[in-house]
C-alpha positions in Angstrom: 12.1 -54.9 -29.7 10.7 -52.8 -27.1 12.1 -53.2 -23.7 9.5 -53.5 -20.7 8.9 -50.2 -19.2 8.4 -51.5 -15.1 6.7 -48.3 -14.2 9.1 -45.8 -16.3 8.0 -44.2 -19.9 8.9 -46.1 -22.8 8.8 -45.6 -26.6 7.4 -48.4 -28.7 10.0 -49.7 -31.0 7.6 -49.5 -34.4 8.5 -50.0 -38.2 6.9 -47.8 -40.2 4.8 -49.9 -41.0 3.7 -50.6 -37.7 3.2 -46.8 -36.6 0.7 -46.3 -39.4 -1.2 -49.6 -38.3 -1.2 -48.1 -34.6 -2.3 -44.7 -36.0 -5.2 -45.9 -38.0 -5.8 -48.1 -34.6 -6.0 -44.8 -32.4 -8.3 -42.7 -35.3 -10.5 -46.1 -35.7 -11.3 -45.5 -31.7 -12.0 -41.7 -31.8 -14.2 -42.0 -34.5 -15.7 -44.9 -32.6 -16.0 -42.8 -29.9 -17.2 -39.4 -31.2 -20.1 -41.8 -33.2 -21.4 -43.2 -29.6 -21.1 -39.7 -28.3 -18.4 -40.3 -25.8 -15.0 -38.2 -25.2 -12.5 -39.1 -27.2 -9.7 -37.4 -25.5 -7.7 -40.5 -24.8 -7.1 -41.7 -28.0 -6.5 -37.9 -29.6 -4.0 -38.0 -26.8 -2.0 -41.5 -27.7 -2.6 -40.4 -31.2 -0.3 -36.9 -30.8 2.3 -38.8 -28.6 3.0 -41.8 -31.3 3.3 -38.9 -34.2 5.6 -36.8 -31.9 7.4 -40.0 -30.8 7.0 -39.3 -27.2 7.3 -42.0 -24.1 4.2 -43.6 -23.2 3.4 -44.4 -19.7 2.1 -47.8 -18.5 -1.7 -46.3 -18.2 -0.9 -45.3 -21.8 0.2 -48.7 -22.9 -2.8 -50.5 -21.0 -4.9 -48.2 -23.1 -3.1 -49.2 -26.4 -3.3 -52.9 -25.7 -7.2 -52.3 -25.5 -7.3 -50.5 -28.4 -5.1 -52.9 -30.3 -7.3 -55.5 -29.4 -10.4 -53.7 -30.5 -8.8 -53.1 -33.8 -7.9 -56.6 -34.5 -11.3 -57.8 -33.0 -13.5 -55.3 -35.0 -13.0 -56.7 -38.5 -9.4 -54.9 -39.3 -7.9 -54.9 -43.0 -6.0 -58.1 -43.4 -3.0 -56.3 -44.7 -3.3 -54.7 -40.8 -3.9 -58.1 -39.1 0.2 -59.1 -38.9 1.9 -55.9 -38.1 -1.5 -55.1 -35.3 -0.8 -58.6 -33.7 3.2 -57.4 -33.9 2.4 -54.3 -32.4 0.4 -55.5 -29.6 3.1 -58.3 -28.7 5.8 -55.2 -28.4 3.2 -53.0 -26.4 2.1 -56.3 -23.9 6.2 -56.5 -23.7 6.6 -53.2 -22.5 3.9 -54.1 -19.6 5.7 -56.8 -18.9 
């Protein structure tokens, strides 16, 4: 389980699983975003750091618990419903 980040960088403790549901989360939102015409730089941003397995900040993880919750709210796969719930429960941890 993640541990809470109070302020500092933290990496998400993901499965495999998990990484590719939060990956297909993140490339979900910048295709959203590109579709409305809007910058998509955020995402493309937490997309790089999760495949490179960088330390995400608490902007970061306030930004992945929206995505997260877009995901799950916009009609995700229900093979992705568990393991995007999981995911979001280990990021809201790390904001704790």
């Amino acid at each position: 389980m993640t541990a809470p980040a109070h302020d500092c960088p933290t990496t998400l403790d993901l499965s495999r699983q998990e990484a590719w549901v939060l990956h297909t989360a993140l490339l979900d939102t910048v295709e959203r975003e590109l579709d409305e015409g809007n910058d998509a730089e955020r995402a493309l941003t937490l997309l790089v750091r999760l495949e490179e397995g960088k330390r995400f900040d608490r902007e970061q993880l306030k930004y992945l618990t929206s995505v997260l919750r877009s995901y799950i709210d916009g009609g995700v796969p229900p093979r992705d419903r568990s393991p995007a719930r999981d995911i979001l429960q280990n990021v809201q941890t790390a904001l704790a």
